[in-house]
BADRENTOR-727734 format. One line per field, with one value per residue: residue number from 1; x, y, z of N, C-alpha, C in turn. Coordinates in Angstrom, 3 decimals. Atoms other than C-alpha are relative to their C-alpha. Example, Ala and Ser with C-alpha at 12.3 -4.5 7.8 and 13.67 -1.06 7.14 Angstrom:
BEGIN
i	[1:2]
n.xx	[0.890:-0.820]
n.yy	[-1.190:-1.190]
n.zz	[0.000:-0.060]
ca.xx	[12.300:13.670]
ca.yy	[-4.500:-1.060]
ca.zz	[7.800:7.140]
c.xx	[0.900:-0.770]
c.yy	[1.200:1.090]
c.zz	[0.000:0.730]
//
This chain:
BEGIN
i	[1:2:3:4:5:6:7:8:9:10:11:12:13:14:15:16:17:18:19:20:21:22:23:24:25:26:27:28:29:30:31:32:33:34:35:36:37:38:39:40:41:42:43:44:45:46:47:48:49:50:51:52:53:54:55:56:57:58:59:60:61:62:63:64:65:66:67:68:69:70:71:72:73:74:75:76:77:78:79:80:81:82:83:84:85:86:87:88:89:90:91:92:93:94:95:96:97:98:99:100:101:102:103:104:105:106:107:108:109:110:111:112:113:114:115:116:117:118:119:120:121:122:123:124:125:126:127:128:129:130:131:132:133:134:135:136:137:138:139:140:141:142:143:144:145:146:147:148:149:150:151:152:153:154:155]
n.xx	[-1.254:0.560:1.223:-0.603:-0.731:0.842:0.147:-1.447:-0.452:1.148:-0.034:-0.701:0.645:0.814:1.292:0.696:-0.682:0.624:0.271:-0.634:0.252:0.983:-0.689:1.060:-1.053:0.179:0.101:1.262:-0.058:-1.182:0.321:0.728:-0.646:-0.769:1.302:0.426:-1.057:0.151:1.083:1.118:1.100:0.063:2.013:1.194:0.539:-1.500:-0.427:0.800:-0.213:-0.027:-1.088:-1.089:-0.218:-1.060:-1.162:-0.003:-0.262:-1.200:-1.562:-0.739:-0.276:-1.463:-1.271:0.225:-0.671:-1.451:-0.191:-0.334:-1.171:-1.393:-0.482:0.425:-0.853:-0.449:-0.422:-0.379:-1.471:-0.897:0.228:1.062:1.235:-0.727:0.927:1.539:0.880:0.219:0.685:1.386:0.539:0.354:1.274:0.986:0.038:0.518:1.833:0.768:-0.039:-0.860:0.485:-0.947:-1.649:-0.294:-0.060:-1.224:-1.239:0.875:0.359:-1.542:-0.439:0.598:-0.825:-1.261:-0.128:1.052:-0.973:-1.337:1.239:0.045:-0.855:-0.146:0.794:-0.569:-1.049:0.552:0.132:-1.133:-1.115:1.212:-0.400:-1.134:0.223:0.849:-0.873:-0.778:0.786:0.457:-1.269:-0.303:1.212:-0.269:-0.973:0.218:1.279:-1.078:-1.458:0.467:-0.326:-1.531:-0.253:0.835:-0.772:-0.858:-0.029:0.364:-1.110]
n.yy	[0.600:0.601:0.674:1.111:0.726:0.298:1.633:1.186:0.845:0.961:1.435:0.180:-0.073:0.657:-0.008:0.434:0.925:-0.391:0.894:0.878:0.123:1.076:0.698:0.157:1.345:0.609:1.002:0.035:-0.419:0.797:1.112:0.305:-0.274:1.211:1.460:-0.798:0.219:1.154:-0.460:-0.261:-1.476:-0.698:0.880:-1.268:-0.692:-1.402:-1.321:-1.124:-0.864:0.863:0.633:-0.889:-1.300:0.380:-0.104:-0.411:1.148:-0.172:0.661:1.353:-0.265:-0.659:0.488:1.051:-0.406:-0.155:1.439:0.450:-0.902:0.162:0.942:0.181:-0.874:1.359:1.550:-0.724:-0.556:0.920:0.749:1.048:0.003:-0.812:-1.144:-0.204:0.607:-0.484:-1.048:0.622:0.304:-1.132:0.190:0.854:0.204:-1.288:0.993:0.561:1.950:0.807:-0.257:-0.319:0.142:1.325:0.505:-0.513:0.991:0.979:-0.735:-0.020:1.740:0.767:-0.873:0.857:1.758:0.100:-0.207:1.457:0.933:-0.569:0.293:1.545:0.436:-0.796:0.177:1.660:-0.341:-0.318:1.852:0.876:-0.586:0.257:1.678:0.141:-0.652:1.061:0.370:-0.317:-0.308:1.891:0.327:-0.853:0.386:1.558:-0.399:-0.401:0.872:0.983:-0.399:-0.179:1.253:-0.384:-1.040:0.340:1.414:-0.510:-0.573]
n.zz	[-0.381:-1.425:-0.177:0.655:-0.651:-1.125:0.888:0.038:-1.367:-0.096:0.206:-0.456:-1.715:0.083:-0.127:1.268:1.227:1.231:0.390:1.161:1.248:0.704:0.809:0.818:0.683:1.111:0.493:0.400:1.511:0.909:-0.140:1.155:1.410:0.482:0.672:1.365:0.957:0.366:1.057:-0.771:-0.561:1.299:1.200:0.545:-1.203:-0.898:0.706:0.017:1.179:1.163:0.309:0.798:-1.101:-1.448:1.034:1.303:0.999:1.242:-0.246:0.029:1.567:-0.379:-1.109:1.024:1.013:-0.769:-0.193:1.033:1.264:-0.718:0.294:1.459:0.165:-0.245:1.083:1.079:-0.091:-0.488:1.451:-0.173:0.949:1.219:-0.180:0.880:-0.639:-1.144:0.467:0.206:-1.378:-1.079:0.403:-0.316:-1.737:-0.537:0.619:-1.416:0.652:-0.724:-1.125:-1.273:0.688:0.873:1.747:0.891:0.196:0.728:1.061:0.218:0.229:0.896:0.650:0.259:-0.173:1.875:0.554:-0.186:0.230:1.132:0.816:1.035:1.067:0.939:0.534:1.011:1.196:0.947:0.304:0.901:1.101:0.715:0.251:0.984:1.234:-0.238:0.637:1.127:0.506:-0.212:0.738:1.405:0.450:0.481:1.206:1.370:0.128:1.454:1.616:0.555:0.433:1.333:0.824:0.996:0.575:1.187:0.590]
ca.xx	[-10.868:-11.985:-14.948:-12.750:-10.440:-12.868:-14.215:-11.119:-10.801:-14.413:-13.842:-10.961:-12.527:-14.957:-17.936:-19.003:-18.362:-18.002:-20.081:-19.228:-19.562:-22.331:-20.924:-22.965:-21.535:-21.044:-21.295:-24.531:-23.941:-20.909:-22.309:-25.468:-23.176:-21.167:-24.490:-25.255:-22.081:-23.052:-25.920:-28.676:-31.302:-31.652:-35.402:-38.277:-39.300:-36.079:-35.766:-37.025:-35.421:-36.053:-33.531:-31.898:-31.800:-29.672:-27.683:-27.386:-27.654:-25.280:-22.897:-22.995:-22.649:-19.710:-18.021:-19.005:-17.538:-14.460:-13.918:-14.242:-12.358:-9.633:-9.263:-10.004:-6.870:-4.824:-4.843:-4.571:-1.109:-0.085:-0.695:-3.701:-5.946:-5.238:-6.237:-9.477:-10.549:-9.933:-11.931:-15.061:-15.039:-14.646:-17.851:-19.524:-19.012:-20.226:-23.458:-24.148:-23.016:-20.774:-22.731:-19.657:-16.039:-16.178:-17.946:-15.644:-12.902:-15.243:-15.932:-11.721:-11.231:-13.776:-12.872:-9.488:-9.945:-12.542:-9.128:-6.781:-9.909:-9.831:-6.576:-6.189:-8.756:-7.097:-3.852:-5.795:-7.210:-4.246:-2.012:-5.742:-4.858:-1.223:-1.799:-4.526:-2.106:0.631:-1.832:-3.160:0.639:1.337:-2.076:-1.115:2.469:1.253:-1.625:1.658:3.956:1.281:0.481:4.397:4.236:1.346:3.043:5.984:4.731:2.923:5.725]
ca.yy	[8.215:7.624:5.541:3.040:2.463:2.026:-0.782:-2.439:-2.485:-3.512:-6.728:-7.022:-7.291:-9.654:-7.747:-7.326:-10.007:-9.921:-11.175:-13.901:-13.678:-15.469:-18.139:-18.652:-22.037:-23.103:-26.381:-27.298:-25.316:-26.937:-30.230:-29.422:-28.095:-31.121:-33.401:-30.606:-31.517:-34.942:-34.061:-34.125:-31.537:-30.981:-32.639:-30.626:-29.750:-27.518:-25.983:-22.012:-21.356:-22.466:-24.757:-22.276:-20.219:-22.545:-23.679:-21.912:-23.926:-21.378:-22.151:-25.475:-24.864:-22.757:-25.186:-27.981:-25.902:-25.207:-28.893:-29.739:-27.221:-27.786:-31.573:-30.828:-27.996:-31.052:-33.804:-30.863:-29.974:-33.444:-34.529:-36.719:-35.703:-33.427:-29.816:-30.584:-32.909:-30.600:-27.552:-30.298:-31.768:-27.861:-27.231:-30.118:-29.530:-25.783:-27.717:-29.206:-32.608:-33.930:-34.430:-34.682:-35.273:-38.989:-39.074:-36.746:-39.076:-41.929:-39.944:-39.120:-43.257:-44.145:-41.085:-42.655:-46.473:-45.531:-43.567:-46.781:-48.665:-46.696:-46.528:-50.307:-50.668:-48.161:-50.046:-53.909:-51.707:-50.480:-54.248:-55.386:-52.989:-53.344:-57.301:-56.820:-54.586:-57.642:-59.850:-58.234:-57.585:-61.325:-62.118:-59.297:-60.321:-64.284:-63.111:-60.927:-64.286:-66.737:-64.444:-63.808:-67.572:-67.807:-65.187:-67.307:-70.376:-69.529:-67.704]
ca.zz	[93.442:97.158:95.971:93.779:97.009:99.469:97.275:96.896:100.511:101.079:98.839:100.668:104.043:102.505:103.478:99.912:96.824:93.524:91.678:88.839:85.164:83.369:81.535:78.132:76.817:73.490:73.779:72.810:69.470:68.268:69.145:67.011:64.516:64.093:63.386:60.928:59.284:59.584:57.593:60.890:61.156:57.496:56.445:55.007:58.333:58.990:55.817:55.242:51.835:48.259:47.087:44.651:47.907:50.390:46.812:43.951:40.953:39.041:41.476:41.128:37.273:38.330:40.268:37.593:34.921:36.816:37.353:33.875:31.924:34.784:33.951:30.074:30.498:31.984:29.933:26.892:28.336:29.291:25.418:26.565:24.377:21.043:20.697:18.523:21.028:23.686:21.688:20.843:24.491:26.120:23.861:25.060:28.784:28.214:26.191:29.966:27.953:30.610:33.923:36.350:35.655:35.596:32.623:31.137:31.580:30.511:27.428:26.760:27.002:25.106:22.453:22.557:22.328:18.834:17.390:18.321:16.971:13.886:13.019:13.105:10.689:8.669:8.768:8.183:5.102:3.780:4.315:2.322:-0.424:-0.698:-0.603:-3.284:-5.842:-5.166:-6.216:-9.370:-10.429:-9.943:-12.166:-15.037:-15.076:-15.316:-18.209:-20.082:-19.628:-21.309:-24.263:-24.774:-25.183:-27.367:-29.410:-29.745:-30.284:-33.114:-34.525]
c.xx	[-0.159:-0.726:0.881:1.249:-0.595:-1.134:0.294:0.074:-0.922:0.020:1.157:-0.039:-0.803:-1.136:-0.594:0.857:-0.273:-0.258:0.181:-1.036:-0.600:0.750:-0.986:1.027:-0.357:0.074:-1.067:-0.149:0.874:-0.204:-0.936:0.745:0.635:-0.809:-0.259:0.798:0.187:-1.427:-2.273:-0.821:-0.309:-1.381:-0.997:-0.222:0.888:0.189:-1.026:0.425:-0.327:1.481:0.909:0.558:0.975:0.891:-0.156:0.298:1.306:1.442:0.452:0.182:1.475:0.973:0.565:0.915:1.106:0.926:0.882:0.833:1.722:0.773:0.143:1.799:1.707:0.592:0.358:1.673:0.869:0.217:-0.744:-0.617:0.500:-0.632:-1.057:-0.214:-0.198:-1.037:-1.051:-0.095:-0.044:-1.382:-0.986:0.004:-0.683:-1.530:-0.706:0.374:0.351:-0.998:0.888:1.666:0.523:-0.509:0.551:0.958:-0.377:0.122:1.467:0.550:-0.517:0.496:1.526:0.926:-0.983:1.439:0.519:-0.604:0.320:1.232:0.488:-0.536:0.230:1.692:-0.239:-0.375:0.785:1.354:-1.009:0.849:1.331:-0.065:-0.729:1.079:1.160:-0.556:-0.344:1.459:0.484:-0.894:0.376:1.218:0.049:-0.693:1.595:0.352:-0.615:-0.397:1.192:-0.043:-0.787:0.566:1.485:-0.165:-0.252:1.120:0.936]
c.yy	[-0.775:-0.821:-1.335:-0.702:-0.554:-1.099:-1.063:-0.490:-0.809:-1.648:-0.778:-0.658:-1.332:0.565:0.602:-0.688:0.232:-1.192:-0.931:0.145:-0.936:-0.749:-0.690:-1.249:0.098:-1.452:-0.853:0.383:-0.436:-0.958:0.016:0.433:-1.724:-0.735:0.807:-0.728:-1.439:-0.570:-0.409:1.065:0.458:-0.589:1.080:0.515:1.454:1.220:1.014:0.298:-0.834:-0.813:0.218:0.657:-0.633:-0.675:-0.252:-0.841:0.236:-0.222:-1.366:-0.109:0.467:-1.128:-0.911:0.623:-0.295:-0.952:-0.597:0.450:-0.203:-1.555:-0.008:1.151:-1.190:-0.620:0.533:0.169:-1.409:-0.787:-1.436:-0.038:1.716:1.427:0.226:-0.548:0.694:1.092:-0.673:-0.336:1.424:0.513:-0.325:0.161:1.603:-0.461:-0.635:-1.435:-1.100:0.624:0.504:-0.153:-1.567:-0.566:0.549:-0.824:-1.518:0.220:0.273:-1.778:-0.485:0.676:-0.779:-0.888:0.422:0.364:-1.061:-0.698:0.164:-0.386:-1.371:-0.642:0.438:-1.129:-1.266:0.578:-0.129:-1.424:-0.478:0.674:-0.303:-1.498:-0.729:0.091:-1.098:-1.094:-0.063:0.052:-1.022:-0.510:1.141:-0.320:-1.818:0.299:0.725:-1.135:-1.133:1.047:0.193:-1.559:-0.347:0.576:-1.213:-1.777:-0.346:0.708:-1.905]
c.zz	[1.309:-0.387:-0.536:1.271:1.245:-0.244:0.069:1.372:1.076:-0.722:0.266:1.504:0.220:0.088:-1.422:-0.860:-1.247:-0.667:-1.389:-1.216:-0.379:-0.685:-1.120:-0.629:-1.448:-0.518:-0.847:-1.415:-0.627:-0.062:-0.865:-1.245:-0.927:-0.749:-0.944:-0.935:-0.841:-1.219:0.717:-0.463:-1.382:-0.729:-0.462:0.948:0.041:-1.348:-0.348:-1.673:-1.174:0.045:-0.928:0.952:0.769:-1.253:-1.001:-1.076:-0.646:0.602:0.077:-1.319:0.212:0.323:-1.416:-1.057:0.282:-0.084:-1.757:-0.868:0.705:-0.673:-1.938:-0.144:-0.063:-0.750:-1.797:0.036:0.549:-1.035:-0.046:-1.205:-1.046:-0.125:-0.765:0.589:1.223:-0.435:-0.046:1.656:1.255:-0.501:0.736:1.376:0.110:-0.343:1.088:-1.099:0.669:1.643:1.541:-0.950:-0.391:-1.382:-1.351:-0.086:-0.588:-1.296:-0.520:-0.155:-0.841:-1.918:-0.980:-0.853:-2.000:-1.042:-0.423:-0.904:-1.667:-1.159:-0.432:-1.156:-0.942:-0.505:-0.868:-1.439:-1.194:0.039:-1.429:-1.212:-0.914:-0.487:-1.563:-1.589:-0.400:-0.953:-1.374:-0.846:-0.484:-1.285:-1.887:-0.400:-0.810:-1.535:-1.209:-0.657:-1.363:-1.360:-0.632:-0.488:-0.749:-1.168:-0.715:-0.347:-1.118:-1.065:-0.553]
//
């Protein structure tokens, strides 16, 4: 008790000081951090780990998945794309088919545009067809009209 006031009244007096706290900065480390961020300090030299080791492939599979089934969930529920194209293109993105997400959406346009593609060719078909039957109707009704007249000329 005595020793802690006779202290006090020693650094009181001045004749002893106290002495000051080390000060360990961090500047220096946040500053190399930053250039880290900037993507400094990172060459063969610096690195110790494999490159599965500083990042995991399966998590970039993970993420990748994630990505794709997210935008493939999406455009399923926004009536982008139909639920057999969403079941063949969630497939194909588990198949590693789709590298990133833009060529998923590449791949959904193009998809698309072949449908649109399709069905016009389906409809030019079917005008061809009806146009054709028109046609032939026209040609069998002409072919009845002259033998009816044949028929009665002869008569």
């Amino acid at each position: 008790m005595y020793i802690g006031k006779n202290i006090r009244k020693l650094l009181k007096d001045n004749i002893i000081l106290k002495k000051k706290t080390q000060i360990h900065s961090r500047f220096r480390v946040k500053a190399w951090h930053a250039a880290v961020r900037k993507g400094r300090h990172t060459g063969t030299g610096r690195r110790k780990g494999a490159r599965n080791a500083r990042m995991p492939s399966e998590i970039l599979w993970m993420r990748r998945s994630r990505v794709l089934r997210r935008l493939l969930r999406k455009y399923r529920d926004a009536k982008k794309i139909t639920p057999s194209q969403y079941r063949q293109m969630y497939l194909r993105a588990k198949g590693n088919m789709y590298k990133n997400k833009n060529t998923l959406i590449e791949m959904i346009h193009k998809d698309k545009a072949d449908k649109k593609r399709e069905q016009e060719l389906e409809a030019q078909r079917e005008a061809r067809r009806a146009k054709n039957t028109v046609r032939k109707d026209k040609r069998v009704a002409r072919k009845i009209a002259v033998d009816n007249e044949e028929v009665t000329t002869k008569k």
